[in-house]
Every structure is written in structure tokens, then in C-alpha cells.
PDB file as gemmi writes it, atoms N, CA and C in Angstrom:
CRYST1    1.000    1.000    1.000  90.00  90.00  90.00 P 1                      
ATOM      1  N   UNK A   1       0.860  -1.178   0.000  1.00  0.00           N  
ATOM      2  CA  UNK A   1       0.000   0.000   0.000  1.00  0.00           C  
ATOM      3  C   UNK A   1       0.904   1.238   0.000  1.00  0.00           C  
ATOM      4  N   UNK A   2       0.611   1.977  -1.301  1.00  0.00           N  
ATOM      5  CA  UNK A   2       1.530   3.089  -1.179  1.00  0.00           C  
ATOM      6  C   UNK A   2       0.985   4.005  -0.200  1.00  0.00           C  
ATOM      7  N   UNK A   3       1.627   5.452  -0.186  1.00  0.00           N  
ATOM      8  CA  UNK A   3       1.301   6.510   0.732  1.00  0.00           C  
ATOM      9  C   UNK A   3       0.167   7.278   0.170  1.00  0.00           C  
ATOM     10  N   UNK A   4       0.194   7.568  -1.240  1.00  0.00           N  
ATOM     11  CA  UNK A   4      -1.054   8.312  -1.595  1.00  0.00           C  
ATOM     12  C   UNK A   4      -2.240   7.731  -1.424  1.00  0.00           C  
ATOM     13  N   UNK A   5      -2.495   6.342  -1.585  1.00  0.00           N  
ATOM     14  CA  UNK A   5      -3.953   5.832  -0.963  1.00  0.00           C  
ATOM     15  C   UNK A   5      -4.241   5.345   0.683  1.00  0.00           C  
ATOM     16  N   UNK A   6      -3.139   5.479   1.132  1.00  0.00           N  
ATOM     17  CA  UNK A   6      -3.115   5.439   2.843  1.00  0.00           C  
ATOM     18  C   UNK A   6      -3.591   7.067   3.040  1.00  0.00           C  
ATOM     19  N   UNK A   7      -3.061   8.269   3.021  1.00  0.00           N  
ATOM     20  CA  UNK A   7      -3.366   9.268   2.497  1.00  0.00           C  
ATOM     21  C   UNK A   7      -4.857   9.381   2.090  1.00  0.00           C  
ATOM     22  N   UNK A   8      -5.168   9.171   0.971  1.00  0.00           N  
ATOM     23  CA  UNK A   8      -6.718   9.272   0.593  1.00  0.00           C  
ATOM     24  C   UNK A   8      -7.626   8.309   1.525  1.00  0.00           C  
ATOM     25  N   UNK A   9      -7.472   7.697   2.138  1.00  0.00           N  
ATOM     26  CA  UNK A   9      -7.978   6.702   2.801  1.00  0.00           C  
ATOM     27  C   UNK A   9      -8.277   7.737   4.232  1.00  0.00           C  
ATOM     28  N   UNK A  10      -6.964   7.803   4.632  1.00  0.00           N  
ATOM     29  CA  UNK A  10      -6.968   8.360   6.184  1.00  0.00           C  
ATOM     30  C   UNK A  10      -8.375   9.904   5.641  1.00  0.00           C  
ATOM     31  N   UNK A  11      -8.022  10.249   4.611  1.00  0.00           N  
ATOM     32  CA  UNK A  11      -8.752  11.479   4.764  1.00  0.00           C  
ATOM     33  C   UNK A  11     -10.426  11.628   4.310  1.00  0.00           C  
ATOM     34  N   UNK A  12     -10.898  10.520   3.844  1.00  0.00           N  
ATOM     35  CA  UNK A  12     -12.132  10.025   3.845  1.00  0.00           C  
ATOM     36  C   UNK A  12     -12.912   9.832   4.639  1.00  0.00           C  
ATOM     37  N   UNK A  13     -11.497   8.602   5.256  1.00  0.00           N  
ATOM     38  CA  UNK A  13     -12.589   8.048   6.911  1.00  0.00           C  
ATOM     39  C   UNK A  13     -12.833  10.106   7.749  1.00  0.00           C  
ATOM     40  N   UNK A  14     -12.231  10.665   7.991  1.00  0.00           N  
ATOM     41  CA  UNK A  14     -11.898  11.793   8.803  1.00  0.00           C  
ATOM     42  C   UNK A  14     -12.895  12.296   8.028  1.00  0.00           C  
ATOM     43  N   UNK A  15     -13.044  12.539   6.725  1.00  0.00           N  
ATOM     44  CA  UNK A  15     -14.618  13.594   6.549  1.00  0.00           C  
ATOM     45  C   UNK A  15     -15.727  12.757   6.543  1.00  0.00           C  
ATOM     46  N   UNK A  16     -16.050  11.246   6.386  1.00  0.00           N  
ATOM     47  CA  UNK A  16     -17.161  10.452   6.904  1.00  0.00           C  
ATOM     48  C   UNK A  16     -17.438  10.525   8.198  1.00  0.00           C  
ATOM     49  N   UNK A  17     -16.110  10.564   9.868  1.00  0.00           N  
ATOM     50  CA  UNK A  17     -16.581  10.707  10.543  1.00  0.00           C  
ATOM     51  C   UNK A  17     -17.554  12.539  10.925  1.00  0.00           C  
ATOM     52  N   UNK A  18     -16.551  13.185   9.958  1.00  0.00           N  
ATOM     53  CA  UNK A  18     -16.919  14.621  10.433  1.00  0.00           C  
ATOM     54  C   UNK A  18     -18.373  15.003   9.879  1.00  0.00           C  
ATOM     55  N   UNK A  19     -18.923  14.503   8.990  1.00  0.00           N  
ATOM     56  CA  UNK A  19     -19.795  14.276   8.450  1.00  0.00           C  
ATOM     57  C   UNK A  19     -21.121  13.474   9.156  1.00  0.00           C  
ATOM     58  N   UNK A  20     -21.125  12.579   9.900  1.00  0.00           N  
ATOM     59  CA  UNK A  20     -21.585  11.693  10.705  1.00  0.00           C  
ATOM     60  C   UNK A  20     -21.870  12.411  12.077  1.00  0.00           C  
ATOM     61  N   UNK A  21     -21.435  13.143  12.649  1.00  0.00           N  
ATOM     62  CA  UNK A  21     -20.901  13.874  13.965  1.00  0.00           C  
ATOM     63  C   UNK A  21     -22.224  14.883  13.751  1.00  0.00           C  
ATOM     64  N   UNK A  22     -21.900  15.794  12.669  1.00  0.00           N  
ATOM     65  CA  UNK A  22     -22.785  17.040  12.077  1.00  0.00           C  
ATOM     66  C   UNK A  22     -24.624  16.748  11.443  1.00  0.00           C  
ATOM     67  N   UNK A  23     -24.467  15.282  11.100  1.00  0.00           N  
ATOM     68  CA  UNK A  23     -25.578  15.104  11.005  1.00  0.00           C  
ATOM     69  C   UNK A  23     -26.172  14.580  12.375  1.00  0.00           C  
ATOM     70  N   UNK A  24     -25.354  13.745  13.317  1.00  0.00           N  
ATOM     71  CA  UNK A  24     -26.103  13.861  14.648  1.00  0.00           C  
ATOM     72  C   UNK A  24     -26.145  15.045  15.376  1.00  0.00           C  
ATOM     73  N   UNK A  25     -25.260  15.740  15.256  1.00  0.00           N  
ATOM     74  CA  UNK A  25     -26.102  16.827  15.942  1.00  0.00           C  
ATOM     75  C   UNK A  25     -27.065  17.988  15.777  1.00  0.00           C  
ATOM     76  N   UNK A  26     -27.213  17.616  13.971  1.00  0.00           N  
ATOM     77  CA  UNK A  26     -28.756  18.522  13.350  1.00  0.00           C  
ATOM     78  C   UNK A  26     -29.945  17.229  14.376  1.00  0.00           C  
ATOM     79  N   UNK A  27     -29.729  16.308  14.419  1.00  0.00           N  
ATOM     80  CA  UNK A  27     -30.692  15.172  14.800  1.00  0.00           C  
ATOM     81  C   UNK A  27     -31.377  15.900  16.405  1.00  0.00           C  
ATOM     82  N   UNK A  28     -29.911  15.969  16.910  1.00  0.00           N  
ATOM     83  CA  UNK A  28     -30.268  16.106  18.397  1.00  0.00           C  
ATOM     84  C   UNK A  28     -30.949  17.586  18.572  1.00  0.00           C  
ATOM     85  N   UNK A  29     -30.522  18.625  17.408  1.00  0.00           N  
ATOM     86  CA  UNK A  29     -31.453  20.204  17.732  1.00  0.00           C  
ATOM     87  C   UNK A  29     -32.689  19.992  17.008  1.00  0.00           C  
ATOM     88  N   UNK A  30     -33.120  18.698  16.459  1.00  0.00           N  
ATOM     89  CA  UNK A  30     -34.504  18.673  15.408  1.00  0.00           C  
ATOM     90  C   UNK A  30     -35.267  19.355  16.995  1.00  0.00           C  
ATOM     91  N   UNK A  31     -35.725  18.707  17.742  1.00  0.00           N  
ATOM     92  CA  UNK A  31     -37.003  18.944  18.290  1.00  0.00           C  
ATOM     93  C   UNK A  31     -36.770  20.092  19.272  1.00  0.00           C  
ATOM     94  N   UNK A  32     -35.868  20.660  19.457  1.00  0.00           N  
ATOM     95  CA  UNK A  32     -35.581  22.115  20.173  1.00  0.00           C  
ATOM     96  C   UNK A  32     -36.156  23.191  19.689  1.00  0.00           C  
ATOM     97  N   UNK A  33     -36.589  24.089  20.455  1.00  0.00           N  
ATOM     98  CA  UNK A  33     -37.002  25.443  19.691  1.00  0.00           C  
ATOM     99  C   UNK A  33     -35.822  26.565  19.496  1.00  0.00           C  
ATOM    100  N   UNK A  34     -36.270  27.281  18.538  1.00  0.00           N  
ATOM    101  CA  UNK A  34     -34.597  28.051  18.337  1.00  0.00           C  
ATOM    102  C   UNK A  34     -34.378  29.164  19.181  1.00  0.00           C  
ATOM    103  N   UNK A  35     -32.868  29.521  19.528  1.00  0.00           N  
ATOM    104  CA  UNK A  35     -32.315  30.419  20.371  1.00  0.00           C  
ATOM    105  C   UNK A  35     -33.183  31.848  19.799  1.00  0.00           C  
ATOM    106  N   UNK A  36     -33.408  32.459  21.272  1.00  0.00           N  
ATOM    107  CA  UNK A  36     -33.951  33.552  21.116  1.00  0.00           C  
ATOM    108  C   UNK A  36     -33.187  34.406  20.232  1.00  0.00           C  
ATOM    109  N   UNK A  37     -33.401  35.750  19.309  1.00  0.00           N  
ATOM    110  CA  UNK A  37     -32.646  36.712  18.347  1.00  0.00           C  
ATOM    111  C   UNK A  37     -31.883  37.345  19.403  1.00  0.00           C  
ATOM    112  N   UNK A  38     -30.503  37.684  19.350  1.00  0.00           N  
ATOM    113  CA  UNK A  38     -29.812  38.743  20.260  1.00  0.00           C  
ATOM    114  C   UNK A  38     -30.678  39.841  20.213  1.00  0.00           C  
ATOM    115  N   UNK A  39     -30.138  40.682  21.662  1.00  0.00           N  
ATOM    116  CA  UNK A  39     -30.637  41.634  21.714  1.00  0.00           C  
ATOM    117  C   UNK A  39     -30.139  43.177  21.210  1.00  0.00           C  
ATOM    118  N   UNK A  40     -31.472  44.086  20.906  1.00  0.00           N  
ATOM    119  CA  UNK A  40     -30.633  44.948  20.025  1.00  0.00           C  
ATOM    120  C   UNK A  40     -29.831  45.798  21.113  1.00  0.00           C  
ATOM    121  N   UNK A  41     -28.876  47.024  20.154  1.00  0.00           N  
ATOM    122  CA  UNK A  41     -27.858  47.224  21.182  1.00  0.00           C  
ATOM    123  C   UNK A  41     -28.192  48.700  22.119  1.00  0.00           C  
ATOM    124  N   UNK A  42     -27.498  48.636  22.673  1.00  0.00           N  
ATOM    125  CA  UNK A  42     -28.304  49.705  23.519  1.00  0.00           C  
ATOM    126  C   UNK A  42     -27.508  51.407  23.903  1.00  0.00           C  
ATOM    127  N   UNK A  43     -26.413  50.920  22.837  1.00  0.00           N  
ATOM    128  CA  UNK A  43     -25.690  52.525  22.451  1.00  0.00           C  
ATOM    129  C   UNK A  43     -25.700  52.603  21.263  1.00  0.00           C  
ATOM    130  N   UNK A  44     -25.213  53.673  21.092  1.00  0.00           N  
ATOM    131  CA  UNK A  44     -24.562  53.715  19.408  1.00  0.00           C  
ATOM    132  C   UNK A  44     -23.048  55.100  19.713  1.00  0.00           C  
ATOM    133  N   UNK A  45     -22.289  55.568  19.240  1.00  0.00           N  
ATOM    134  CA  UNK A  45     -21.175  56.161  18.910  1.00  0.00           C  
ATOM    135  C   UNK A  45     -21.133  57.100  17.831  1.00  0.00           C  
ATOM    136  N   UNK A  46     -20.535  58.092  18.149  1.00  0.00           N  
ATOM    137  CA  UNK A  46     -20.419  59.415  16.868  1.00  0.00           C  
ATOM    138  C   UNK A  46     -18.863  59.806  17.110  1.00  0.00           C  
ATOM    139  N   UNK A  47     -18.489  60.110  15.997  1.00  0.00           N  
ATOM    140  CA  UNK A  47     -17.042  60.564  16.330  1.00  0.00           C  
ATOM    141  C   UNK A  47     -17.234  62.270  15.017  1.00  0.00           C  
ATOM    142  N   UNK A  48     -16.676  63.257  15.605  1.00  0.00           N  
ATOM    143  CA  UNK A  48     -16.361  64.315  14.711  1.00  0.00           C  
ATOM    144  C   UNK A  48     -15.633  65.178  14.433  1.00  0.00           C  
ATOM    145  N   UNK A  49     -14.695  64.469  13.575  1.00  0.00           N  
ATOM    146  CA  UNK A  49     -13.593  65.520  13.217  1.00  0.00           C  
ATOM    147  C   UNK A  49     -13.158  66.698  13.095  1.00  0.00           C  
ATOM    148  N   UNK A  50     -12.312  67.957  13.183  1.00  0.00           N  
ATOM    149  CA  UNK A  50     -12.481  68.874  12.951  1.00  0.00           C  
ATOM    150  C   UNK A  50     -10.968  68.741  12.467  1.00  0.00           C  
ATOM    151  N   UNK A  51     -10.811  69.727  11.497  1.00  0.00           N  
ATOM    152  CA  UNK A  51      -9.466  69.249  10.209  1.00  0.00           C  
ATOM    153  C   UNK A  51      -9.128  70.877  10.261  1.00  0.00           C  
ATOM    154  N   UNK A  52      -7.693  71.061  10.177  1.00  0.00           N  
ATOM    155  CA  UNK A  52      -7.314  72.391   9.557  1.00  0.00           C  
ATOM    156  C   UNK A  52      -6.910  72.460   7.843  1.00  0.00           C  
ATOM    157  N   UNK A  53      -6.761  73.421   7.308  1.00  0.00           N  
ATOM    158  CA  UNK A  53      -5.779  73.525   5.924  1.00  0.00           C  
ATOM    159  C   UNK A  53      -4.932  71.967   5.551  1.00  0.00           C  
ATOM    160  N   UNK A  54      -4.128  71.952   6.232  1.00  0.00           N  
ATOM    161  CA  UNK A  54      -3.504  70.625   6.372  1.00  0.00           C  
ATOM    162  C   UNK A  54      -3.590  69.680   6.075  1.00  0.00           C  
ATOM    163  N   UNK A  55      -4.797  68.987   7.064  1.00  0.00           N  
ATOM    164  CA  UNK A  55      -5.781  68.185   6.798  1.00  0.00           C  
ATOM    165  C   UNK A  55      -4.993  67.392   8.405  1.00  0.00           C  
ATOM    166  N   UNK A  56      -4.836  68.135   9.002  1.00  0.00           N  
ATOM    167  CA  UNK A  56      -4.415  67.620  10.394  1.00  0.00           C  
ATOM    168  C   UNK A  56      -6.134  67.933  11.172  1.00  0.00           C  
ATOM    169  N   UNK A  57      -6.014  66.972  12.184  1.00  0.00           N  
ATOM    170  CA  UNK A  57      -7.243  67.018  12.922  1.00  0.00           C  
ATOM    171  C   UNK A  57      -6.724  67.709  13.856  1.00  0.00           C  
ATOM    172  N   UNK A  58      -7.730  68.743  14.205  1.00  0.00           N  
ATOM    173  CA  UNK A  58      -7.637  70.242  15.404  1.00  0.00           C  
ATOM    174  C   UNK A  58      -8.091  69.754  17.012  1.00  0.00           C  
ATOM    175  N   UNK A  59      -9.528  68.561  16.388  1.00  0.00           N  
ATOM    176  CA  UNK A  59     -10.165  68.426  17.402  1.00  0.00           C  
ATOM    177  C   UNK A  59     -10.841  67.255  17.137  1.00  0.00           C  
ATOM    178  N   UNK A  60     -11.226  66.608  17.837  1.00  0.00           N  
ATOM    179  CA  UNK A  60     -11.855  65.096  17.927  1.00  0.00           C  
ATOM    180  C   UNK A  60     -12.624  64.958  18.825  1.00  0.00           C  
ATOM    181  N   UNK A  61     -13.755  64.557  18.547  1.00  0.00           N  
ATOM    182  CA  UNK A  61     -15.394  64.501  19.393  1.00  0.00           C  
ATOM    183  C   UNK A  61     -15.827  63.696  19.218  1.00  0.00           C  
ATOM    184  N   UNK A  62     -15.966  62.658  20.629  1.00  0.00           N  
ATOM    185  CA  UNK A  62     -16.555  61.345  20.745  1.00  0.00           C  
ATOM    186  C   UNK A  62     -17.900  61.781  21.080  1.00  0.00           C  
ATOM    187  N   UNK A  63     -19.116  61.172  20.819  1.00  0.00           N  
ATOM    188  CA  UNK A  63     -20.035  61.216  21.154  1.00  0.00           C  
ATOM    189  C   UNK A  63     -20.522  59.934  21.979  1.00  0.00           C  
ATOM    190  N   UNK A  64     -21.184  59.622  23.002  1.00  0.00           N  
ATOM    191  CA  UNK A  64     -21.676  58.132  23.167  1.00  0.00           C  
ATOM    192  C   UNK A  64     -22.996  58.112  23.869  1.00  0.00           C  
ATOM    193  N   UNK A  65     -23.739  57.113  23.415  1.00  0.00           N  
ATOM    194  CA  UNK A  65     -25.346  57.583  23.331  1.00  0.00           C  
ATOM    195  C   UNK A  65     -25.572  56.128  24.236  1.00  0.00           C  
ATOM    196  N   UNK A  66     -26.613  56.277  25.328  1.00  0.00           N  
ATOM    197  CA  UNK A  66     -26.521  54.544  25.665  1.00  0.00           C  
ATOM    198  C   UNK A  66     -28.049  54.975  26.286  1.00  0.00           C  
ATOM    199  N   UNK A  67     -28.583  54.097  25.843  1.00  0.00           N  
ATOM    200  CA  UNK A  67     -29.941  53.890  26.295  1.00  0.00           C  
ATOM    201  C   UNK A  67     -30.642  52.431  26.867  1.00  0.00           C  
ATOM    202  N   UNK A  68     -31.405  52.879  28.040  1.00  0.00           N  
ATOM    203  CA  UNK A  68     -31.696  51.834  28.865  1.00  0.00           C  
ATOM    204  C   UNK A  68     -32.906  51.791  29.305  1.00  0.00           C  
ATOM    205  N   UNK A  69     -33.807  50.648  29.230  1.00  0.00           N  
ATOM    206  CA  UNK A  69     -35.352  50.478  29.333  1.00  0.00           C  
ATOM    207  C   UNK A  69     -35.604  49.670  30.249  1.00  0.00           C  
ATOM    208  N   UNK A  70     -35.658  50.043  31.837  1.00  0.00           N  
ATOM    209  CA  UNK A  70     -35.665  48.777  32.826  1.00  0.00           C  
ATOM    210  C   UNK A  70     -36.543  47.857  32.495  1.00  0.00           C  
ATOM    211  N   UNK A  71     -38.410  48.814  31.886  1.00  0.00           N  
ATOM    212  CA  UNK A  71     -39.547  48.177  32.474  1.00  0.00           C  
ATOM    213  C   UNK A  71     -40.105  48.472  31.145  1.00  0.00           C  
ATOM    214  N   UNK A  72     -41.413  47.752  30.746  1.00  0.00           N  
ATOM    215  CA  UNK A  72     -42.236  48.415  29.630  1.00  0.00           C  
ATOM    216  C   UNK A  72     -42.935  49.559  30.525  1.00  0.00           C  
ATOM    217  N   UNK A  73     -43.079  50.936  29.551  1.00  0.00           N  
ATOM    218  CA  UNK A  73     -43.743  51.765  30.241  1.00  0.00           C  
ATOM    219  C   UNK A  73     -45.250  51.401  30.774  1.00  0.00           C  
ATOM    220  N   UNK A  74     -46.447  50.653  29.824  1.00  0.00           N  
ATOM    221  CA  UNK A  74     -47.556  50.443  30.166  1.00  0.00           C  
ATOM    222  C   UNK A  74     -47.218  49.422  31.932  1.00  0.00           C  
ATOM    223  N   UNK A  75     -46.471  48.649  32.141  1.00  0.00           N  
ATOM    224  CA  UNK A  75     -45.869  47.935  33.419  1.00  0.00           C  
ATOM    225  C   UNK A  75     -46.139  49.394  34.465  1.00  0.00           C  
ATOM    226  N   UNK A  76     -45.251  50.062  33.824  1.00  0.00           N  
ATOM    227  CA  UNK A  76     -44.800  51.430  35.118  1.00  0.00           C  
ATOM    228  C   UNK A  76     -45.853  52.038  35.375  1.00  0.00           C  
ATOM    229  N   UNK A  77     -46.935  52.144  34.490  1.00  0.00           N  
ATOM    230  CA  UNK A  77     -48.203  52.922  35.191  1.00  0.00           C  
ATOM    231  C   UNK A  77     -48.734  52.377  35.900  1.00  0.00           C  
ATOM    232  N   UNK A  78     -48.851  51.324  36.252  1.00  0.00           N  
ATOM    233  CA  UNK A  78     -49.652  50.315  37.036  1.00  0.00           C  
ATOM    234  C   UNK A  78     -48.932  50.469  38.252  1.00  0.00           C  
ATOM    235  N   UNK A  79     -47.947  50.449  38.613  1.00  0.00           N  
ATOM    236  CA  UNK A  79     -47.579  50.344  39.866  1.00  0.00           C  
ATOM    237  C   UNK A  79     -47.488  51.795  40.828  1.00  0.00           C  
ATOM    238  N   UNK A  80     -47.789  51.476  42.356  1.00  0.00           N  
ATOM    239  CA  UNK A  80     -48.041  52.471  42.892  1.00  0.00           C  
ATOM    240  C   UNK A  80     -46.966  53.300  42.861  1.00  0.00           C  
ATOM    241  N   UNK A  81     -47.288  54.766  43.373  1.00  0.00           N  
ATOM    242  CA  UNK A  81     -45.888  55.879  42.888  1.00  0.00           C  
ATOM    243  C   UNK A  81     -44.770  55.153  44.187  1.00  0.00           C  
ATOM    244  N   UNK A  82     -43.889  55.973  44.103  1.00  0.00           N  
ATOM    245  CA  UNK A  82     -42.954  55.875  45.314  1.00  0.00           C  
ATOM    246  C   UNK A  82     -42.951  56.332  46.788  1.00  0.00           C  
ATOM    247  N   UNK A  83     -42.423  55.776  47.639  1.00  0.00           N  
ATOM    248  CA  UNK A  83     -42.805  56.352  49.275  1.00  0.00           C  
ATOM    249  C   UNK A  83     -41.979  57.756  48.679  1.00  0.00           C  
ATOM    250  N   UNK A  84     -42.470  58.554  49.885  1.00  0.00           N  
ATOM    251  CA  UNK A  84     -41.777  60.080  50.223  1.00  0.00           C  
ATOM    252  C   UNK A  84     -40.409  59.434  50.843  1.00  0.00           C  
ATOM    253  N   UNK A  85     -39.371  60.602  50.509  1.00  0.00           N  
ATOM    254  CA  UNK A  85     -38.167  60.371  50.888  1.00  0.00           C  
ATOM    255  C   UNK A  85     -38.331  61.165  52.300  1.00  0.00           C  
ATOM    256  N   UNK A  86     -38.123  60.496  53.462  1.00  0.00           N  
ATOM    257  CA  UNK A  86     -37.681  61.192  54.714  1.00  0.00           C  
ATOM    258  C   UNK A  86     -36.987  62.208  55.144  1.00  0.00           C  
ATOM    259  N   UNK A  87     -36.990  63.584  55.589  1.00  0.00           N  
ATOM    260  CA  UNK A  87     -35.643  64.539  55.308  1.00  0.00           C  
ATOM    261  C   UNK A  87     -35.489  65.111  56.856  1.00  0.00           C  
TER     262      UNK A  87                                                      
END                                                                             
């Protein structure tokens, strides 16, 4: 047995098993329900240059925006207001 069909051999069995592996595990997610969608993100980023003649930057302005939704608002009306703060 030369090397090129020991070779083609070894690399068959290796994509039959890899092949075999991938179809059991489509088998095992058949009856699962699918992963929830990520969630969307909850900043976003601005950046703004300011350039002279040159084309050198003078000034650089990060912006960063982040937004956060503890509760659904229709939730928040329903619940009673807050105690008085003690002073």
C-alpha cells in the first residue's frame, strides 16, 4: 500500500466521521425550539472631526449615546408611585 492511498484513505474516513458527527447533531437540535434573536444594542457612537488647511485634525469629538429600558412603560403605570423620601 503506497502513501497516496493510505493518504486518501486516512482522509475520507476523517470527513465520513466529520460528516456523521454534524448530522447527529442537526438530529439532536430537530425537536428544540430556536435560540432567542440577540438583543438589540443599547448605544450607538459618533465621532467628529475637525481638520485644519492641512488636513491635520484640530479636534476630535466622541459622542456616546446609551440607552436603557428597565420596564415596559404600560408595566410602570400600574404600579403604585414611590414612598416620600424622609428629610
Amino acid at each position: 500500500m503506497n502513501a497516496k492511498l493510505l493518504a486518501c484513505i486516512v482522509v475520507v474516513v476523517a470527513i465520513a466521521h466529520l460528516a456523521f458527527f454534524q448530522i447527529l447533531d442537526q438530529l439532536r437540535k430537530f425537536g428544540q425550539p430556536r435560540p432567542a434573536p440577540p438583543p438589540e444594542p443599547t448605544f450607538s457612537t459618533t465621532t467628529f472631526r475637525y481638520r485644519n488647511d492641512q488636513g491635520k485634525d484640530v479636534k476630535v469629538v466622541q459622542e456616546f449615546k446609551i440607552s436603557t429600558q428597565f420596564a415596559d412603560p404600560e408595566i410602570l403605570k400600574t404600579l403604585p408611585p414611590p414612598p416620600h423620601a424622609k428629610q
